[in-house]
C-alpha positions in Angstrom: 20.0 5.8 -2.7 19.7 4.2 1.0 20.4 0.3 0.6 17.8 0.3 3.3 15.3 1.3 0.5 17.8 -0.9 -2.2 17.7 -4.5 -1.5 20.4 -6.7 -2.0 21.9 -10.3 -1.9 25.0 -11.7 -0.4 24.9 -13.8 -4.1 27.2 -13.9 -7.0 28.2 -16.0 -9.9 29.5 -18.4 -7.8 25.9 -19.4 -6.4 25.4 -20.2 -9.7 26.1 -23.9 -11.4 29.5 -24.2 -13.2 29.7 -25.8 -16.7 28.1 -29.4 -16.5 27.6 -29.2 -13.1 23.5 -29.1 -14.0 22.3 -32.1 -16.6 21.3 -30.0 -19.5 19.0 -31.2 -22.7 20.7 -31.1 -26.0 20.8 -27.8 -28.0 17.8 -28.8 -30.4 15.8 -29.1 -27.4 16.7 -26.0 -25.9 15.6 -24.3 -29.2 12.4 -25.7 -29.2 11.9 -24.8 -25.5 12.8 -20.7 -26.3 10.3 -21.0 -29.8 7.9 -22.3 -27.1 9.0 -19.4 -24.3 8.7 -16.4 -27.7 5.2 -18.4 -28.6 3.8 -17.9 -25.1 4.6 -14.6 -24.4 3.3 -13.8 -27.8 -0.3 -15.5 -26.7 0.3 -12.7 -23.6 -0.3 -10.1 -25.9 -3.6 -10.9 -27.0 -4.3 -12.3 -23.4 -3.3 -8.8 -22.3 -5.9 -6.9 -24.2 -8.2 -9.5 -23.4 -7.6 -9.6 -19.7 -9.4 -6.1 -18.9 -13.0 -7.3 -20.4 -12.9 -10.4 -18.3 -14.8 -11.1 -15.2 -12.7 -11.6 -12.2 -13.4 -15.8 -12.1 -12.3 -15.9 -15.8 -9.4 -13.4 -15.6 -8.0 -15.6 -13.0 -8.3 -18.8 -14.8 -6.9 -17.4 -17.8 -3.9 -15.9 -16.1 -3.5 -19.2 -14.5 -4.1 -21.5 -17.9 -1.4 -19.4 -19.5 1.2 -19.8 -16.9 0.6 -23.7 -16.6 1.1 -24.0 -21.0 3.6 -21.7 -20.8 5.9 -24.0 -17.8 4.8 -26.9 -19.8 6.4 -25.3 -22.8 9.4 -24.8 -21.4 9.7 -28.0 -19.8 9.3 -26.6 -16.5 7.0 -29.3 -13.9 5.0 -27.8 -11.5 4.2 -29.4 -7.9 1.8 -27.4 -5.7 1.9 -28.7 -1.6 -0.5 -27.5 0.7 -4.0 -25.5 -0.3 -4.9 -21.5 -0.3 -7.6 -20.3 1.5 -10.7 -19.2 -0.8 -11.0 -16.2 0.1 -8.8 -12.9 -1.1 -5.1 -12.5 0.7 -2.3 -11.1 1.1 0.1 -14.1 -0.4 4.1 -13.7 0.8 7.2 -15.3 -1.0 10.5 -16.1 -1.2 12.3 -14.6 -4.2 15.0 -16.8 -6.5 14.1 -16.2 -10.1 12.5 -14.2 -12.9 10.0 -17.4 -13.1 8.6 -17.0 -9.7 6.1 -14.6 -11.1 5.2 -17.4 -13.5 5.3 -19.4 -10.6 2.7 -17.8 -8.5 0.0 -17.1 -11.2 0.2 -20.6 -11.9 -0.8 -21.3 -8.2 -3.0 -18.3 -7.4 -3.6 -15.7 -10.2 -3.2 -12.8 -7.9 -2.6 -9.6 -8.1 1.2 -8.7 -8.3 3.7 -6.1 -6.9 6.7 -5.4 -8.8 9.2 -2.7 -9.1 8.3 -0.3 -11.5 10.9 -0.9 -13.8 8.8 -4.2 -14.6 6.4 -2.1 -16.5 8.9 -1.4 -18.8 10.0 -4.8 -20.1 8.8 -5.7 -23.3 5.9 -8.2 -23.8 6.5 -9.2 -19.8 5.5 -5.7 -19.1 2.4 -5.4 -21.1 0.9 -8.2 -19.6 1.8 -7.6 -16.4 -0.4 -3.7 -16.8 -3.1 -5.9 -18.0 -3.0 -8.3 -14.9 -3.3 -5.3 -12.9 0.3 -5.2 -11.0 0.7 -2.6 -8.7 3.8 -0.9 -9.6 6.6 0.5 -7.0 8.8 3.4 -7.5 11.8 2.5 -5.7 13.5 6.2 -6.5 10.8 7.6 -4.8 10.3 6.0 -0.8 7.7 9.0 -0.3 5.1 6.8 -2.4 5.0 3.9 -0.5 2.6 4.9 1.9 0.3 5.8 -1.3 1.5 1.9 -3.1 0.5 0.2 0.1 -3.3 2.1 0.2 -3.8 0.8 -3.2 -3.0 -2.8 -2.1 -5.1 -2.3 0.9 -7.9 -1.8 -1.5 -7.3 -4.4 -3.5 -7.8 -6.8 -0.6 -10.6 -5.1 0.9 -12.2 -5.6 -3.2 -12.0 -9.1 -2.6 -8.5 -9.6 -4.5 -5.8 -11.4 -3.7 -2.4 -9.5 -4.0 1.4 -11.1 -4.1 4.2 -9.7 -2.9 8.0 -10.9 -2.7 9.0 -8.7 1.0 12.8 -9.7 0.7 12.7 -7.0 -2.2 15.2 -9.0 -4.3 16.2 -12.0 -5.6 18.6 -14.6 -4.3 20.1 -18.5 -4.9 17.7 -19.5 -2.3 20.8 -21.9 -0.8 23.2 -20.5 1.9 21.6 -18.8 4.6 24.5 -16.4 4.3 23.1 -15.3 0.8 19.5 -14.1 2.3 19.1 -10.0 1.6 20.0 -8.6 4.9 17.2 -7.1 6.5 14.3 -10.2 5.3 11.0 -9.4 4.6 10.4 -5.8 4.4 6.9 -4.9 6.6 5.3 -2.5 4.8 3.1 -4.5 2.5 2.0 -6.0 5.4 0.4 -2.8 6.9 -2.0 -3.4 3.7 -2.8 -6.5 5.0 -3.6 -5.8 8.6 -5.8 -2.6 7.2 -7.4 -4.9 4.9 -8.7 -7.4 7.6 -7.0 -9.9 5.2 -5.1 -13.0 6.2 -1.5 -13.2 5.3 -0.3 -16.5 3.4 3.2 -17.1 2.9 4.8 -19.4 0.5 8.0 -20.7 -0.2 9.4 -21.5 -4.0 12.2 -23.8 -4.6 13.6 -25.4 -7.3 15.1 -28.8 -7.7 16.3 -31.2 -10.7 13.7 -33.5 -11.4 16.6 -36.1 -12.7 18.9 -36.5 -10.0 16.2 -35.0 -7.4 18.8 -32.1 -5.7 17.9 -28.4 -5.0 19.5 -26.4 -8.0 20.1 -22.7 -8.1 19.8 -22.9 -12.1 16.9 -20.9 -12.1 18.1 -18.1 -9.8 18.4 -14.7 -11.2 21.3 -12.7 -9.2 24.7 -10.6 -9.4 24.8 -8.9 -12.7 23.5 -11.2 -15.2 21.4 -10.6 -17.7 18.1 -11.9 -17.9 18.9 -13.3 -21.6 21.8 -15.4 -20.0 19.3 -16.4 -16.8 16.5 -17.3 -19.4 19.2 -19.3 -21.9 20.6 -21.7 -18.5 17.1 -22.2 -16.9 15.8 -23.6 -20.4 18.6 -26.1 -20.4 18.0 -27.8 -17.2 16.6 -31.4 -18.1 13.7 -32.5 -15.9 13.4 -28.8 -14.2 10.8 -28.9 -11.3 9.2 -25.6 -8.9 7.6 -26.5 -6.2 5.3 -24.2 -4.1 4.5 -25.2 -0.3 1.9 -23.2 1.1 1.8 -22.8 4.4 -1.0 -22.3 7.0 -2.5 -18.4 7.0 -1.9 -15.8 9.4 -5.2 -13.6 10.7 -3.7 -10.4 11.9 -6.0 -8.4 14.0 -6.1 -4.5 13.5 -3.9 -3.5 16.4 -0.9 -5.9 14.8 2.3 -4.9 14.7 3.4 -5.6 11.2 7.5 -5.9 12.3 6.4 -9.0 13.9 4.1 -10.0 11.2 6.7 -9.6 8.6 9.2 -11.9 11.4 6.3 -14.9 11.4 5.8 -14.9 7.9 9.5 -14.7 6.8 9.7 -17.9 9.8 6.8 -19.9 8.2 8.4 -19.7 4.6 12.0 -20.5 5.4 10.3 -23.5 7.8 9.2 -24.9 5.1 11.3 -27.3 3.1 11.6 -27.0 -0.5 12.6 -30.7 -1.3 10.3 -33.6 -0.2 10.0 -34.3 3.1 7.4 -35.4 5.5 6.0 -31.7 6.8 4.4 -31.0 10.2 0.6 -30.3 9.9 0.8 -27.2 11.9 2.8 -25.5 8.7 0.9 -26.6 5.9 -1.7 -25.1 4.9 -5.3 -26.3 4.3 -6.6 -28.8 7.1 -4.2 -27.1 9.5 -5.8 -24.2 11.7 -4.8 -20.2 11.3 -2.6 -18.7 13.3 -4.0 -15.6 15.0 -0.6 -13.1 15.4 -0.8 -11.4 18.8 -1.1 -7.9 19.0 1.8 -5.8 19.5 3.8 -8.5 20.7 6.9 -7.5 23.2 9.4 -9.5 21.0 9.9 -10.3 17.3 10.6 -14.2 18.0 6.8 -15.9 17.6 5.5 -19.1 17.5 4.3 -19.6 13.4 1.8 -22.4 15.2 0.2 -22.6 19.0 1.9 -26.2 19.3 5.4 -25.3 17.2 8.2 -24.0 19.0 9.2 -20.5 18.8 11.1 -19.9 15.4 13.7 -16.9 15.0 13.4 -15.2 11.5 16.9 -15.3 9.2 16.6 -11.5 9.0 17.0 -10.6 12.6 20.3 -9.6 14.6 20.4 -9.7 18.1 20.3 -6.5 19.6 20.2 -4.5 16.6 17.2 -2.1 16.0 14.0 -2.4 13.9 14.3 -0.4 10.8 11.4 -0.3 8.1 10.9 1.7 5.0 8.8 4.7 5.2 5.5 4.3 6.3 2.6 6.5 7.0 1.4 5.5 11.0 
């Protein structure tokens, strides 16, 4: 299979912490954190075949009550920075861990993308068909014009949908470590069909104790999600932050390479430890950004008043390419 189609990391196990190199909670603890973890996840089950009855208001603040209990469980604290619009859109995000998805439905109980070998997991999987995910067959590039038509629709029902366009996970440390070609375009075609705004968010993870960005949650190389699971529940005084940043209106003639470009821009802009933030990336009081149409270069300014910021994915003088899309 094209790795064009196949993303992938520059990470391995050495992005990872080394024995004792993350404070970790005693083993009792940890115990108690994964009979919390098993507990949730069985509350999914009956939330699952609950979730389809529910009106869209409740749905959403079920999905997101069950995410909040189940970080708590685990130990995990939650910090939110900025503010999503009301309305439905398209929400964009960097992609470290496995708990990303929790992540996000704790923050905006949206609609989901995920590969399709997702629907498969057990327990994760079943909830994730009730929450209505929209699955993608990565063995089978012809369907993606079809997968982005049925997020289109879901935005244009008044939903919003989340997507992770780098297509993979990574340590979210060395720049060197970012999947190759950055945020894939095609999901945003559903936006700019959709009339929808695009918001883009950034996810980071840092030690609450010692207050230092830690890859302990990241989910790359070959592991197995048991081992990613067993180290995450370990870290003492875990904390995810989610910055939201200010939305992107595209209009219908936008071209979504350079869409993709500002988006991945406005995420990696955005600091994942504390720090004072320009108003002109956060979202809420902070204006939109309207995203020229067809613009003649993929370098844009993410704000009117911020200088122009060049997106991690691009290489100089190399060529666009983008996974199959109908026009």
């Amino acid at each position: 299979m094209s790795p064009l189609w196949r993303p992938s990391s520059g990470c391995g196990p050495a992005c990872l912490p080394g024995p004792g190199e993350a404070p970790t909670i005693p083993v009792l603890r940890q115990l108690g954190r994964a009979a919390g973890l098993l507990g949730m996840l069985g509350l999914g089950i009956g939330l699952a075949a609950l979730l389809p009855a529910l009106p869209t208001q409740e749905r959403q603040a079920a999905l997101r009550g069950w995410a909040r209990t189940t970080a708590r469980a685990c130990g995990v604290r939650l910090e939110v920075r900025g503010r999503l619009p009301r309305r439905r859109a398209l929400l964009v995000a960097n992609h470290v861990s496995w708990w990303d998805v929790l992540a996000l439905l704790a923050v905006a109980p949206a609609r989901l993308v995920a590969k399709q070998e997702v629907r498969r997991w057990p327990l994760i999987g079943l909830l994730a068909r009730a929450a209505g995910t929209v699955f993608v067959d990565r063995s089978r590039p012809r369907g993606l014009p079809a997968t982005v038509g049925r997020v289109a629709s879901a935005l244009r029902s008044g939903r919003s949908v989340a997507v992770f366009p780098e297509g993979t996970t990574w340590c979210g440390g060395a720049a060197s470590c970012r999947p190759a070609n950055g945020f894939r375009p095609a999901m945003f075609q559903a936006a700019i069909d959709a009339g929808a705004p695009v918001v883009p968010l950034r996810i980071g993870y840092r030690c609450g104790l010692t207050g230092e960005t830690t890859t302990a949650p990241a989910f790359v190389g070959d592991e197995t999600l048991l081992r990613s699971v067993r180290r995450m529940l370990a870290v003492r005084k875990l904390t995810v932050r989610v910055d939201i940043a200010a939305p992107l209106h595209p209009a219908r003639s936008t071209d979504r390479r350079a869409l993709a470009r500002v988006a991945e821009s406005a995420v990696h802009l955005v600091p994942s430890m504390p720090a004072a933030q320009p108003a002109s990336v956060v979202a809420g009081p902070a204006q939109p950004v309207r995203v020229p149409a067809r613009p003649a270069a993929a370098v844009l300014p993410v704000t009117p008043r911020s200088a122009a910021a060049t997106s991690p994915g691009a290489v100089a003088g190399e060529p666009e390419r983008e996974l199959p899309l109908a026009a």
